[in-house]
N, C-alpha and C positions, 0 to 999 in steps of 0.2 A: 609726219604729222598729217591728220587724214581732218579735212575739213568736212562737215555735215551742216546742214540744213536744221535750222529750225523745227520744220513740222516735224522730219525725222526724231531730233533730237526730242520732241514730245512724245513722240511713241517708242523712243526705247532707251527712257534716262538709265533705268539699271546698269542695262548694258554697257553704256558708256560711263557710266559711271565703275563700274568694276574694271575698263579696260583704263580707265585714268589710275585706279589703283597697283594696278601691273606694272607702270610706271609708260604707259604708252602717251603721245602730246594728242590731246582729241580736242579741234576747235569747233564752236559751233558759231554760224556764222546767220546773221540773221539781214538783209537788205536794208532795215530801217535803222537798225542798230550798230553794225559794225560786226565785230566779231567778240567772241569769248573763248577763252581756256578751260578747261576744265585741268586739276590741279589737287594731289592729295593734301590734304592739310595735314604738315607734321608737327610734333610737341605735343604741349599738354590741353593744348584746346584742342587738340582730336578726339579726346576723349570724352564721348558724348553723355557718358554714361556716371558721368560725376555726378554726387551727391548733389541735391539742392539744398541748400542752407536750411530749410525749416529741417531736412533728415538729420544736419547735424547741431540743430540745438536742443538743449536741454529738455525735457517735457514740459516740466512745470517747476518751478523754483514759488516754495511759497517765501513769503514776507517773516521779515526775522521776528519784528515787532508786529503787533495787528495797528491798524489805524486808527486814529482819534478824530471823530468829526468835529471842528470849532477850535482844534488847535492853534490855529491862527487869529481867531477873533479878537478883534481891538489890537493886533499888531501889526495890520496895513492899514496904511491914508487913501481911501478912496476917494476919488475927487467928487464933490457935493452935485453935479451935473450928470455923472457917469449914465444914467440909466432913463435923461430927461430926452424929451423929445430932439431932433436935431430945428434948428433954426432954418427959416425960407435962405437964406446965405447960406447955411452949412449944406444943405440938402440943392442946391446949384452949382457949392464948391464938386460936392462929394458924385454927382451925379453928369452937369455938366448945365452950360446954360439953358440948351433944350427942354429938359425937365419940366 
């Protein structure tokens, strides 16, 4: 296992990054930090190059029915305040005594 330095290991990740993949132990060792491993990642999170979820959904699914606007009217209870101003109490609950 061949220990390295920091600023080294700044100017020549590749490298050591390809000598980790050979299967060789390359630490990098830093004064303030301790030390690190460098380590191939094996299985299927190696694999960098998987699809991102938007690649594997559908384009566009349209709508089976189209939509009705006011379908719903007069079949919810909205409460008679919903949309009044908040109260000096709600507006110190909501915000804080500072307010």
């Amino acid at each position: 296992m061949e220990d390295v330095d920091l600023r080294h290991a700044k100017e020549h990740l590749e490298e050591l990054i390809e000598r980790a993949r050979r299967g060789e132990d390359v630490r990098i060792a830093d004064p303030k930090g301790g030390a690190v491993r460098l380590t191939p990642v094996q299985g299927p999170e190696a694999d960098l190059t998987a699809p991102r979820i938007t690649d594997t959904m559908p384009t566009f699914v349209p709508l089976q029915k189209p939509r009705v606007p006011g379908r719903l009217a007069g079949k919810m209870k909205v409460p008679a305040r919903l949309m009044d101003s908040m109260t000096e109490d709600e507006l110190k609950d909501w915000y804080g005594d500072d307010a």
